[in-house]
mmCIF file of the N, C-alpha and C atoms, coordinates in Angstrom:
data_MODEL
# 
_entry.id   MODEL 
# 
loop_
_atom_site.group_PDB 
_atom_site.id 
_atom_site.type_symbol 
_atom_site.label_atom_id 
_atom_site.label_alt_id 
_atom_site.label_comp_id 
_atom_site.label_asym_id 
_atom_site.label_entity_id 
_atom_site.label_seq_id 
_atom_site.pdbx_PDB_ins_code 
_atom_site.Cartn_x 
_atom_site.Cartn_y 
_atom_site.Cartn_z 
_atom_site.occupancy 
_atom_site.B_iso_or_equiv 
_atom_site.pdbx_formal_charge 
_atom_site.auth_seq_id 
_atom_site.auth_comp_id 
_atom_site.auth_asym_id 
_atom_site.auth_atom_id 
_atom_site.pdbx_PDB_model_num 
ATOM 1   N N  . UNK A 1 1  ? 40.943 -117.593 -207.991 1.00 0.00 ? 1  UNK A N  1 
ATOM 2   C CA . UNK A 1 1  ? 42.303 -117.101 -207.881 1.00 0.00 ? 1  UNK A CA 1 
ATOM 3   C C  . UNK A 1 1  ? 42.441 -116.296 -206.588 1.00 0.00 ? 1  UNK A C  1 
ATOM 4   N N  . UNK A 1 2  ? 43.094 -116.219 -205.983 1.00 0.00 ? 2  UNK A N  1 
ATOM 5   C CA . UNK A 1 2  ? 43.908 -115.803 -204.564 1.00 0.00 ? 2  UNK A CA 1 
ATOM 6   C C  . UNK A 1 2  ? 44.381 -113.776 -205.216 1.00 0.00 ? 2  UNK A C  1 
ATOM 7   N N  . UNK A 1 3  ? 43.566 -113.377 -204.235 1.00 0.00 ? 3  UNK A N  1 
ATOM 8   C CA . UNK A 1 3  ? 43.305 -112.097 -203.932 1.00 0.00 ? 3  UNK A CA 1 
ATOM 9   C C  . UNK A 1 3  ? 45.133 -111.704 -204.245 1.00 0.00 ? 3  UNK A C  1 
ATOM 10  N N  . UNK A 1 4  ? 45.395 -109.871 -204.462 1.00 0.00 ? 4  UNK A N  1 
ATOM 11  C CA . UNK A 1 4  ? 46.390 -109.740 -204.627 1.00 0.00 ? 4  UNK A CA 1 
ATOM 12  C C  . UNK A 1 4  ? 47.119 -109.838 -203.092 1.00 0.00 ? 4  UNK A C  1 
ATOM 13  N N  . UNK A 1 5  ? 46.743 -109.730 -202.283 1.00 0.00 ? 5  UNK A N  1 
ATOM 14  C CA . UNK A 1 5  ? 47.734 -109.730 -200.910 1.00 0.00 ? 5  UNK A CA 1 
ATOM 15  C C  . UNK A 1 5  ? 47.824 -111.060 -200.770 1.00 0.00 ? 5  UNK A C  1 
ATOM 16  N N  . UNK A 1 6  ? 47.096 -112.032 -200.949 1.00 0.00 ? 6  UNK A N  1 
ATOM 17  C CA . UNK A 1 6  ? 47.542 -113.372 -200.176 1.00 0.00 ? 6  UNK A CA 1 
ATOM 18  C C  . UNK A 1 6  ? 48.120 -113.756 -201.371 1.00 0.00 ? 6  UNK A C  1 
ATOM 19  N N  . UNK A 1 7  ? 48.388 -113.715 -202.846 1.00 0.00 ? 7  UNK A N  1 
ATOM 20  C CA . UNK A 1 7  ? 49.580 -113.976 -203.791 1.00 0.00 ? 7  UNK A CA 1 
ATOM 21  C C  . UNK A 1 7  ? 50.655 -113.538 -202.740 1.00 0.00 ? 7  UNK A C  1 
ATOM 22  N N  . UNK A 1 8  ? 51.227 -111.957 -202.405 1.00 0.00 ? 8  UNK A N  1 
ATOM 23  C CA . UNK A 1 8  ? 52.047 -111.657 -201.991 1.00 0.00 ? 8  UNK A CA 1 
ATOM 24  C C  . UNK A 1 8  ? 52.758 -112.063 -200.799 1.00 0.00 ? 8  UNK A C  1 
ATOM 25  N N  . UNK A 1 9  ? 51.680 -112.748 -200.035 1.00 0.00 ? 9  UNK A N  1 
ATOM 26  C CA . UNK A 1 9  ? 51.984 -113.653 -198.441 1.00 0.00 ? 9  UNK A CA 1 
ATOM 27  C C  . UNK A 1 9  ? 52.945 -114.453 -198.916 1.00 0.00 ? 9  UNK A C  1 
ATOM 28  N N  . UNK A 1 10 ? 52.049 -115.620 -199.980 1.00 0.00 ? 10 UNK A N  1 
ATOM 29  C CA . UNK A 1 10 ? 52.592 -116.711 -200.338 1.00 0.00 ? 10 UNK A CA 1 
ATOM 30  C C  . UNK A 1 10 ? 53.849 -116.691 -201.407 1.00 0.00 ? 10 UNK A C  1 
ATOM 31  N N  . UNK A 1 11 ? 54.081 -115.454 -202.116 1.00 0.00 ? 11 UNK A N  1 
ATOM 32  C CA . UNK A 1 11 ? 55.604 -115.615 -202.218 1.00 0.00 ? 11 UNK A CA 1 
ATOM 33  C C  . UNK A 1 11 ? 56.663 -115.367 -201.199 1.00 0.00 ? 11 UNK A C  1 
ATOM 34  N N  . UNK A 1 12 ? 56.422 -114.444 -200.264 1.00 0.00 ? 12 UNK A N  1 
ATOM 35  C CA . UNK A 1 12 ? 56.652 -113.881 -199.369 1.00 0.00 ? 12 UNK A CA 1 
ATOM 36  C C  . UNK A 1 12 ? 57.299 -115.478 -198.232 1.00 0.00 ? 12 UNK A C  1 
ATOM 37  N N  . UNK A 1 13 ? 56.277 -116.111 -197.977 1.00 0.00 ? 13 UNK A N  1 
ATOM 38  C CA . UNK A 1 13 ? 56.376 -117.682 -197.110 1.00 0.00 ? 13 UNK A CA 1 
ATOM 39  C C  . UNK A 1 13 ? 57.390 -118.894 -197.763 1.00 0.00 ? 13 UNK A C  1 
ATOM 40  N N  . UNK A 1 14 ? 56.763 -118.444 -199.702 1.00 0.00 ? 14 UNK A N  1 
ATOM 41  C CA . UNK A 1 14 ? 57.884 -119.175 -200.490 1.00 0.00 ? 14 UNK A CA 1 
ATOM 42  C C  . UNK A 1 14 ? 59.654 -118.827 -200.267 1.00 0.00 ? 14 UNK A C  1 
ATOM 43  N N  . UNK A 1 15 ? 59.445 -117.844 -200.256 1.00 0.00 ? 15 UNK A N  1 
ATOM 44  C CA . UNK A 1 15 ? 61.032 -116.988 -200.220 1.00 0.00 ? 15 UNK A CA 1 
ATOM 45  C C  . UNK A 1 15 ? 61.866 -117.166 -198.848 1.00 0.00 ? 15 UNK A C  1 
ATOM 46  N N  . UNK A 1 16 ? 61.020 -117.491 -198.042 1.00 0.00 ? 16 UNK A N  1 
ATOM 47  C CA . UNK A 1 16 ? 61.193 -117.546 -196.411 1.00 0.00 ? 16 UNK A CA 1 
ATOM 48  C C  . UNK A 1 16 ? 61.930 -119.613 -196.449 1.00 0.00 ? 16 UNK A C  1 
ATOM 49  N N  . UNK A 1 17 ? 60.861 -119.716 -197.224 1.00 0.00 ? 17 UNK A N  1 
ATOM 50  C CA . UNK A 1 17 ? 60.795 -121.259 -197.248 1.00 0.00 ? 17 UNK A CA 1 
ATOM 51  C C  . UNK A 1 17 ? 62.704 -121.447 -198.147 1.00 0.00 ? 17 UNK A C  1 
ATOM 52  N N  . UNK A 1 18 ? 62.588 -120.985 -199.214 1.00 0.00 ? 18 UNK A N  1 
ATOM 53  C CA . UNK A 1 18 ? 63.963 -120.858 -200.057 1.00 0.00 ? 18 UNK A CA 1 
ATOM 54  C C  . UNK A 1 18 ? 64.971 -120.981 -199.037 1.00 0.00 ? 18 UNK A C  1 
ATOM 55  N N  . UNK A 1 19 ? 65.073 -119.897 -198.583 1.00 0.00 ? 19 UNK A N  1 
ATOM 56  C CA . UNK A 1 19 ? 66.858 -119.235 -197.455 1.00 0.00 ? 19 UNK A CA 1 
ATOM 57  C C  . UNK A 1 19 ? 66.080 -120.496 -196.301 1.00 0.00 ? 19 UNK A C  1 
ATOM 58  N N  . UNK A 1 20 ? 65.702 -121.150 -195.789 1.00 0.00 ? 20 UNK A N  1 
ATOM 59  C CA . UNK A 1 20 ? 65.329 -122.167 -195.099 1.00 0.00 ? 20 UNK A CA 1 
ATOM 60  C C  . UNK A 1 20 ? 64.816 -121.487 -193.592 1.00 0.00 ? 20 UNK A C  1 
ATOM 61  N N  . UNK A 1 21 ? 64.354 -120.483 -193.542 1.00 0.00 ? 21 UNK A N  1 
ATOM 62  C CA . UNK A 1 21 ? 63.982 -119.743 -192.653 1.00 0.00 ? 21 UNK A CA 1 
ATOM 63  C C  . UNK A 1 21 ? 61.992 -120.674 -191.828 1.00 0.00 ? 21 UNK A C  1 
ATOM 64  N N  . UNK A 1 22 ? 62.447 -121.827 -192.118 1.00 0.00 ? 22 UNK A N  1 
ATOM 65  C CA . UNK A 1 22 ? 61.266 -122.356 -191.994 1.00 0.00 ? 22 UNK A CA 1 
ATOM 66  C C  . UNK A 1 22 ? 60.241 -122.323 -190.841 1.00 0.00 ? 22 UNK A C  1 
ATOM 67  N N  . UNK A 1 23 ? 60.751 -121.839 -189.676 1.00 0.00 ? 23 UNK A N  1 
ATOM 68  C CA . UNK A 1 23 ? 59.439 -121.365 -188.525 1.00 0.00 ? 23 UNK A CA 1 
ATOM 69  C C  . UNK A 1 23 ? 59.168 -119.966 -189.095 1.00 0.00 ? 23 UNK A C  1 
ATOM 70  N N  . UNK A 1 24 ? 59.392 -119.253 -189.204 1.00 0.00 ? 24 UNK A N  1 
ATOM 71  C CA . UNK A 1 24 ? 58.807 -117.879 -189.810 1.00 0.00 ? 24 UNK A CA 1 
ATOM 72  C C  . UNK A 1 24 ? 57.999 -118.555 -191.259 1.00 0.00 ? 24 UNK A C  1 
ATOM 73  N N  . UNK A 1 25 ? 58.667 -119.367 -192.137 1.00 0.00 ? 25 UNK A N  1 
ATOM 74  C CA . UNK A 1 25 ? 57.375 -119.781 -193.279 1.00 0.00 ? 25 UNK A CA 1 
ATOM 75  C C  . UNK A 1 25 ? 56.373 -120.015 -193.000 1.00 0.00 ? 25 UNK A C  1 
ATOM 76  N N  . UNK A 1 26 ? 56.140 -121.069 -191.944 1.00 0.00 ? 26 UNK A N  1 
ATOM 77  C CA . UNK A 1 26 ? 55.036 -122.157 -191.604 1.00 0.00 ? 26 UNK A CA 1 
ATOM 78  C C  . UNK A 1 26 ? 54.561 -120.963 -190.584 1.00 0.00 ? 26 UNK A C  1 
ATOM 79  N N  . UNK A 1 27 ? 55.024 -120.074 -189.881 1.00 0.00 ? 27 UNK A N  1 
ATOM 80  C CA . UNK A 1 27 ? 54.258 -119.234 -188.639 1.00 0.00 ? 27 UNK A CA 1 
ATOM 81  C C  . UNK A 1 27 ? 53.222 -118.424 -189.783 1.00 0.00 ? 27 UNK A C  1 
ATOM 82  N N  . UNK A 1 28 ? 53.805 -117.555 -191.045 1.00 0.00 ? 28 UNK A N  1 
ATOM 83  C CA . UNK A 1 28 ? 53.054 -116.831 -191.842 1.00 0.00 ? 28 UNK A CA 1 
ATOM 84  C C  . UNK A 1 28 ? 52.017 -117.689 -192.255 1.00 0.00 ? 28 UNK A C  1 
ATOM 85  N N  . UNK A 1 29 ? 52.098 -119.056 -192.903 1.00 0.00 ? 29 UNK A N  1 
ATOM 86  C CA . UNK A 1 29 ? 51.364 -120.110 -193.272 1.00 0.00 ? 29 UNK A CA 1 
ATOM 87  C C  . UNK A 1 29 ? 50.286 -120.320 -192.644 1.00 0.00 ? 29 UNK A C  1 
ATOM 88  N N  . UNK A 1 30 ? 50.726 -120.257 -190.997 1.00 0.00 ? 30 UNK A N  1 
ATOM 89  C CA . UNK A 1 30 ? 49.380 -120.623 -190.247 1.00 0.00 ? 30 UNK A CA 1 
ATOM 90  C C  . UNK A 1 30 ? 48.553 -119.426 -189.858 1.00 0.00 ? 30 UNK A C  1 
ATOM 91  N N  . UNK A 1 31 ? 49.174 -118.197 -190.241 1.00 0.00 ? 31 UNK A N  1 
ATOM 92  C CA . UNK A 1 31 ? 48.488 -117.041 -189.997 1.00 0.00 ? 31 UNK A CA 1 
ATOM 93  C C  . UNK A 1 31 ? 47.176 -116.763 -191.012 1.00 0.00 ? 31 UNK A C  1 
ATOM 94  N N  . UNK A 1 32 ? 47.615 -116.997 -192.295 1.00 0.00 ? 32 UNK A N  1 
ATOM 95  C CA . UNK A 1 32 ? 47.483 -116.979 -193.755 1.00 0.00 ? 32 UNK A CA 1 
ATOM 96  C C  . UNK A 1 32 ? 46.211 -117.914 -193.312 1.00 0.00 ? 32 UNK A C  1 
ATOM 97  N N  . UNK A 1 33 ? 46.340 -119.387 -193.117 1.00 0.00 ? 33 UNK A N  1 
ATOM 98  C CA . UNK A 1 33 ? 45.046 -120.205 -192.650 1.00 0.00 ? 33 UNK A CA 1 
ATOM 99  C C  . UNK A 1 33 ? 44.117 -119.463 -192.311 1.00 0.00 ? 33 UNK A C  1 
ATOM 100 N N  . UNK A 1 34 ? 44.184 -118.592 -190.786 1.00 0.00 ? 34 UNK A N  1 
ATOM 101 C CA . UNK A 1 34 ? 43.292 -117.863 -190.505 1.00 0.00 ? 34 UNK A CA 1 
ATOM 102 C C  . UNK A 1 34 ? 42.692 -117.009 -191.274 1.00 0.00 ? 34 UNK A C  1 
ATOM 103 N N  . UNK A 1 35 ? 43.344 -115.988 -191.558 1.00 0.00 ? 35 UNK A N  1 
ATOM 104 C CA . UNK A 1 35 ? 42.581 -115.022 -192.621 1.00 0.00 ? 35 UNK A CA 1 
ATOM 105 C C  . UNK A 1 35 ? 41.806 -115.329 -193.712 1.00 0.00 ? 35 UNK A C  1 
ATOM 106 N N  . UNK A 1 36 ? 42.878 -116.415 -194.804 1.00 0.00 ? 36 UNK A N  1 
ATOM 107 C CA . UNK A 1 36 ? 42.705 -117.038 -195.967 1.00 0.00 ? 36 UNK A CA 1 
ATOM 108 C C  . UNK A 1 36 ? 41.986 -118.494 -195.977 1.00 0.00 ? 36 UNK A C  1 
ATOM 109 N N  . UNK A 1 37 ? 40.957 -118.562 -194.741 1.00 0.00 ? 37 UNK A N  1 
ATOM 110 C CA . UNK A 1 37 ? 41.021 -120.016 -194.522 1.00 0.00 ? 37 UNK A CA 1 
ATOM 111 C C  . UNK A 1 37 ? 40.214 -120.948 -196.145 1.00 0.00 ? 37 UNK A C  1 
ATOM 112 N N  . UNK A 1 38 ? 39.759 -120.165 -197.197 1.00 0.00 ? 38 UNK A N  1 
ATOM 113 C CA . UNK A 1 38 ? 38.964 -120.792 -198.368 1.00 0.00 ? 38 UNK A CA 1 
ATOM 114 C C  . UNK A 1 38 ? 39.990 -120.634 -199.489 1.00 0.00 ? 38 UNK A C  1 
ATOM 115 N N  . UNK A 1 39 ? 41.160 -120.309 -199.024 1.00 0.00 ? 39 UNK A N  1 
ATOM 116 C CA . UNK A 1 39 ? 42.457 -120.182 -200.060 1.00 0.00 ? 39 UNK A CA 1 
ATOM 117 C C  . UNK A 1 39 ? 42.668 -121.333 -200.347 1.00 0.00 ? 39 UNK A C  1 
ATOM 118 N N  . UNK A 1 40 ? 42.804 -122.632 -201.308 1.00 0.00 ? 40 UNK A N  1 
ATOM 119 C CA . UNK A 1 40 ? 43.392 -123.918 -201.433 1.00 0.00 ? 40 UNK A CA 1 
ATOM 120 C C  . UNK A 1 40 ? 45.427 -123.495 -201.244 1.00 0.00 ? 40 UNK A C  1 
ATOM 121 N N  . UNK A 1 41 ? 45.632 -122.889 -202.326 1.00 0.00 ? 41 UNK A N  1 
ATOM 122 C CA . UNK A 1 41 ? 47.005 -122.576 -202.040 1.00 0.00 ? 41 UNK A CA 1 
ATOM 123 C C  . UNK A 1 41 ? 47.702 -122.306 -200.768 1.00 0.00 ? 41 UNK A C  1 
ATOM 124 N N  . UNK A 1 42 ? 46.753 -121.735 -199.928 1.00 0.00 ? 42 UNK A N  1 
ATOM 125 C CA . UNK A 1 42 ? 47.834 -121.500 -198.404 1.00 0.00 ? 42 UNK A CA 1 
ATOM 126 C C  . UNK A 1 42 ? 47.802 -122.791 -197.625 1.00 0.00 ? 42 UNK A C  1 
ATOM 127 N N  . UNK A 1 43 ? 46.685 -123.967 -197.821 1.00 0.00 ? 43 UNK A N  1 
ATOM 128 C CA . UNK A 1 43 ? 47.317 -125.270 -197.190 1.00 0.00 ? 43 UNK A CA 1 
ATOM 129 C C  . UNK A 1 43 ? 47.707 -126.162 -198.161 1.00 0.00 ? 43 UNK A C  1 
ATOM 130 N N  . UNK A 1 44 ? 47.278 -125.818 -199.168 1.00 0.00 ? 44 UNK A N  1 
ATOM 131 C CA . UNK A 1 44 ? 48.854 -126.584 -199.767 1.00 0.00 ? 44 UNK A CA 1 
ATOM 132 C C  . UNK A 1 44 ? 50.010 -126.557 -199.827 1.00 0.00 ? 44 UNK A C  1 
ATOM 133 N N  . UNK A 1 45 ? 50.235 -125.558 -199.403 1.00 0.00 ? 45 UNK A N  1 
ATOM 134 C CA . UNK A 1 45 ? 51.538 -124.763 -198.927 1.00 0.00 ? 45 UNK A CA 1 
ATOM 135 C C  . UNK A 1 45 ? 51.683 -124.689 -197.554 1.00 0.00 ? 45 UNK A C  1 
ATOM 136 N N  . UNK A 1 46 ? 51.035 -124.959 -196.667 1.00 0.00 ? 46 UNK A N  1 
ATOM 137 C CA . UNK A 1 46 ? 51.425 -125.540 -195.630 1.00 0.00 ? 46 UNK A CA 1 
ATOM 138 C C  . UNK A 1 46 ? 51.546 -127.097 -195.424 1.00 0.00 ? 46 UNK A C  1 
ATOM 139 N N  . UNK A 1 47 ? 51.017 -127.827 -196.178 1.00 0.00 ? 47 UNK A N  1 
ATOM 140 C CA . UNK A 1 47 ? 51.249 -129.314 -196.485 1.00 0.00 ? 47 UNK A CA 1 
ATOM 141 C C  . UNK A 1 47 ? 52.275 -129.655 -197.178 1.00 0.00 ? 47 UNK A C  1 
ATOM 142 N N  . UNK A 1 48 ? 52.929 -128.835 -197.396 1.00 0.00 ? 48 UNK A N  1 
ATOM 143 C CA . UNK A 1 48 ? 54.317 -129.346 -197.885 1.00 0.00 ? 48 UNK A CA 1 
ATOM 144 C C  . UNK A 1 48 ? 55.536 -129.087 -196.598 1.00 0.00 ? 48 UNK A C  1 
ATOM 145 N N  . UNK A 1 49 ? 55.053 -128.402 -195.521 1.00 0.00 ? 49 UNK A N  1 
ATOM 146 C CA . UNK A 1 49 ? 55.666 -128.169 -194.406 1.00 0.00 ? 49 UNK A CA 1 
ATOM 147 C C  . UNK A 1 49 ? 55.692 -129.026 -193.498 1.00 0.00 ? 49 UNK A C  1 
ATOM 148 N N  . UNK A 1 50 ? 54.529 -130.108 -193.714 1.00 0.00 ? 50 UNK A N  1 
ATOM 149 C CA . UNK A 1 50 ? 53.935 -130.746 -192.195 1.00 0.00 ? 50 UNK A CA 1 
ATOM 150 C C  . UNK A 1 50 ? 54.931 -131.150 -191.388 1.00 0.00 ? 50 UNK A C  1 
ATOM 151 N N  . UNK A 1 51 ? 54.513 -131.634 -190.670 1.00 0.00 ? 51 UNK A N  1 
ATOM 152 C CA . UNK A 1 51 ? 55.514 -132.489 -189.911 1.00 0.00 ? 51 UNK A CA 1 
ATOM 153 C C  . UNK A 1 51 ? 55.412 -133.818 -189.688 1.00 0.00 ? 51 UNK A C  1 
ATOM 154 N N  . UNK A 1 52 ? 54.163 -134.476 -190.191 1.00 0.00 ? 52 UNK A N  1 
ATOM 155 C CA . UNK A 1 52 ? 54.328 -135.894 -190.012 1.00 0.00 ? 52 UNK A CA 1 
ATOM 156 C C  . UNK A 1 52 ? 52.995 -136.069 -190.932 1.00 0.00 ? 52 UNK A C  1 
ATOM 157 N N  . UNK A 1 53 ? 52.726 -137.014 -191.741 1.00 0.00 ? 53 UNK A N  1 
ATOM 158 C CA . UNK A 1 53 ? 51.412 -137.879 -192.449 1.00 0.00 ? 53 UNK A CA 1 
ATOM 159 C C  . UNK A 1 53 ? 50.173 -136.721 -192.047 1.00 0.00 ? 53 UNK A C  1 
ATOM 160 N N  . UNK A 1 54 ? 49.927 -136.935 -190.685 1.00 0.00 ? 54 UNK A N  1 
ATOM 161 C CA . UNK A 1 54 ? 48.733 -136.951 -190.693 1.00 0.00 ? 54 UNK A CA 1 
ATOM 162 C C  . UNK A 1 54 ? 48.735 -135.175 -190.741 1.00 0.00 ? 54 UNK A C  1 
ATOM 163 N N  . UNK A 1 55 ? 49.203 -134.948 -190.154 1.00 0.00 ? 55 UNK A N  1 
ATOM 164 C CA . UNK A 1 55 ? 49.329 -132.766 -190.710 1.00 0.00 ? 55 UNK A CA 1 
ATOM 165 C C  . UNK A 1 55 ? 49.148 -132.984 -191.722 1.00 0.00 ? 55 UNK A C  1 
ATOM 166 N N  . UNK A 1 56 ? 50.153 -133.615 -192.757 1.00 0.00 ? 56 UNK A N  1 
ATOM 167 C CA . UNK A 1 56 ? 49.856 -133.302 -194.330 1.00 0.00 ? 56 UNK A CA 1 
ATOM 168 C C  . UNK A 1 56 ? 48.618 -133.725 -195.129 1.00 0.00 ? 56 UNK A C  1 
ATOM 169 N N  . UNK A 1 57 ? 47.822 -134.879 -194.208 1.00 0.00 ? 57 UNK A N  1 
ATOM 170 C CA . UNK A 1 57 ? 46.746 -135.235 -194.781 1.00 0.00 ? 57 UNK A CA 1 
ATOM 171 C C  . UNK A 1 57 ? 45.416 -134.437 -194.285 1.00 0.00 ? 57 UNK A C  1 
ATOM 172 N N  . UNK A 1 58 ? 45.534 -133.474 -193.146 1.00 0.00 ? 58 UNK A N  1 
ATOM 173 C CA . UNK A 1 58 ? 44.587 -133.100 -193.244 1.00 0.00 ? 58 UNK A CA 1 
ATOM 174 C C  . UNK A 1 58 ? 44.982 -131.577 -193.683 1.00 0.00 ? 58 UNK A C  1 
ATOM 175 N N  . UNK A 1 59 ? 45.916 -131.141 -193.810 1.00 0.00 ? 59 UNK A N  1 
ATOM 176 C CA . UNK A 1 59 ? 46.284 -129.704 -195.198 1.00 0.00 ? 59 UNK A CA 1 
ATOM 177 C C  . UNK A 1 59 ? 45.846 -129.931 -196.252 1.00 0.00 ? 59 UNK A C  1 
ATOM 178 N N  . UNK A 1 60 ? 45.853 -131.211 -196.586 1.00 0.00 ? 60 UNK A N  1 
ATOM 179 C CA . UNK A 1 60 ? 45.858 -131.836 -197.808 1.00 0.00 ? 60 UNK A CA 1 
ATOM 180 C C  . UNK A 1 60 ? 44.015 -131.362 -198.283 1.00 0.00 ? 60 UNK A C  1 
ATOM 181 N N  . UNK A 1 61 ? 43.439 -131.969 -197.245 1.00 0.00 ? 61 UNK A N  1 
ATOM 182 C CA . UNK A 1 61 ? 41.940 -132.369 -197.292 1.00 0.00 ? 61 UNK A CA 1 
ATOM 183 C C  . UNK A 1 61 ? 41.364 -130.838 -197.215 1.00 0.00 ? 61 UNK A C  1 
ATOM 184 N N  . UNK A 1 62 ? 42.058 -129.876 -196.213 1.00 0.00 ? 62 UNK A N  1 
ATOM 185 C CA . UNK A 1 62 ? 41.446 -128.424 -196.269 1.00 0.00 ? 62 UNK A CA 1 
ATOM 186 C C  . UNK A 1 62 ? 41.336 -128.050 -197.592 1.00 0.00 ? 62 UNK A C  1 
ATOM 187 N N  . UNK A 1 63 ? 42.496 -128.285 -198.370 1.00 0.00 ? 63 UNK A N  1 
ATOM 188 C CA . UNK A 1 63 ? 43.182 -127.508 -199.741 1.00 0.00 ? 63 UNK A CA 1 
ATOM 189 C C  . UNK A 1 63 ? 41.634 -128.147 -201.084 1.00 0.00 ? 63 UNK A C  1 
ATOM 190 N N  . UNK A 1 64 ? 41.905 -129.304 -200.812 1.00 0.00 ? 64 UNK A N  1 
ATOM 191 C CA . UNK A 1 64 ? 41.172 -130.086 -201.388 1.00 0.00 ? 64 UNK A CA 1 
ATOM 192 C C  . UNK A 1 64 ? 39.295 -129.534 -201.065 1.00 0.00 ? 64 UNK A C  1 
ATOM 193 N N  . UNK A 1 65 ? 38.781 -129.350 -200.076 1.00 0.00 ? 65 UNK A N  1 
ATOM 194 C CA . UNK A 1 65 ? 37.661 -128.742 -199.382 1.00 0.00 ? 65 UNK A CA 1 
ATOM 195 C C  . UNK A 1 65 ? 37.722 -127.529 -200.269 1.00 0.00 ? 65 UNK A C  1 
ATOM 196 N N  . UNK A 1 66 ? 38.613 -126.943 -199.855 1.00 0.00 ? 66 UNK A N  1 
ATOM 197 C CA . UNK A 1 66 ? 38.518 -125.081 -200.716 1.00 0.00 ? 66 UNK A CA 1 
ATOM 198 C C  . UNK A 1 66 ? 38.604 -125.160 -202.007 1.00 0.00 ? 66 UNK A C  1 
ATOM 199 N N  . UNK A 1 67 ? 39.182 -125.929 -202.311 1.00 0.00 ? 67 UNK A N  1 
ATOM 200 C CA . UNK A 1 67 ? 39.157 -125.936 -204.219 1.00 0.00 ? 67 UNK A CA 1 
ATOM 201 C C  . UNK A 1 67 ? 37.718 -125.844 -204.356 1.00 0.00 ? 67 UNK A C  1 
ATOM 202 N N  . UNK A 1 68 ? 37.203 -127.113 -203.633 1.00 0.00 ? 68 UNK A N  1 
ATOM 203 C CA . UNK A 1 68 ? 35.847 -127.255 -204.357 1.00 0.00 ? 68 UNK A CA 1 
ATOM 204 C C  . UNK A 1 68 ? 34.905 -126.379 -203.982 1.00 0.00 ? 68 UNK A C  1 
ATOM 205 N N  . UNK A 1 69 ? 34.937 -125.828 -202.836 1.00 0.00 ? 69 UNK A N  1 
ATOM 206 C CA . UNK A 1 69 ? 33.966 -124.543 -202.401 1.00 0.00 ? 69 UNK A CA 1 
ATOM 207 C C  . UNK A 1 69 ? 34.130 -123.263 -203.367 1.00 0.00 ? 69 UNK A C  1 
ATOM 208 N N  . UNK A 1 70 ? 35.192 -123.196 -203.695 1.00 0.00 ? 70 UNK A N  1 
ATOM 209 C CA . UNK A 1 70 ? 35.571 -122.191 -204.725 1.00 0.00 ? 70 UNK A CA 1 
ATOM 210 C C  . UNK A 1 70 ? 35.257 -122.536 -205.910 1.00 0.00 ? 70 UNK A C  1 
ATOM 211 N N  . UNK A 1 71 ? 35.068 -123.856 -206.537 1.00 0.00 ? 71 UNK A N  1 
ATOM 212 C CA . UNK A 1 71 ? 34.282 -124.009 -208.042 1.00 0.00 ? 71 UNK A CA 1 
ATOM 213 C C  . UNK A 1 71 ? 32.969 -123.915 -207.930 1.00 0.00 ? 71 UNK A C  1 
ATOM 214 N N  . UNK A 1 72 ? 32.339 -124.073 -206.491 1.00 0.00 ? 72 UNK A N  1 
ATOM 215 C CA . UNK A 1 72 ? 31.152 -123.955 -206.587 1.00 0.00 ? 72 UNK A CA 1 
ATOM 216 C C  . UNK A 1 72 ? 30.422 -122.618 -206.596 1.00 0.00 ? 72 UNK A C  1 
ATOM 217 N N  . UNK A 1 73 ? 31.029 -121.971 -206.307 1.00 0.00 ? 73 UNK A N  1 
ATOM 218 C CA . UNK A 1 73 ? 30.252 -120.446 -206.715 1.00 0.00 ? 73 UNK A CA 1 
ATOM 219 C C  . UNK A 1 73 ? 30.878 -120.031 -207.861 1.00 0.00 ? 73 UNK A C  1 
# 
């Protein structure tokens, strides 16, 4: 489960995302990457932003990567 501050990012990016404020979503999103990079939720949540296939397939594959690094411990 996702620490209490990066919950709060990601409603925070959600809410941004809502009012359609979408370069400030996706800018927090890619910030969030950095910090949060073993978070599955922050590129899945940036994979719903992409901009074309292949962004979303490799958000897709990070998200997918971190899930499983995270069941493994």
């Amino acid at each position: 489960m996702a620490s209490p501050e990066c919950q709060a990012l990601l409603r925070t990016a959600n809410r941004l995302f809502r009012f359609e404020d979408l370069s400030r979503a996706r800018a927090l999103l890619e910030i969030m990457s950095d910090v949060y990079p073993d978070e599955p939720q922050v590129w899945a949540a940036l994979a719903t932003m992409a901009t074309d296939d292949a962004e979303m397939t490799t958000f897709l594959s990070r998200a997918s990567h971190a899930n499983r690094q995270g069941l493994a411990t």
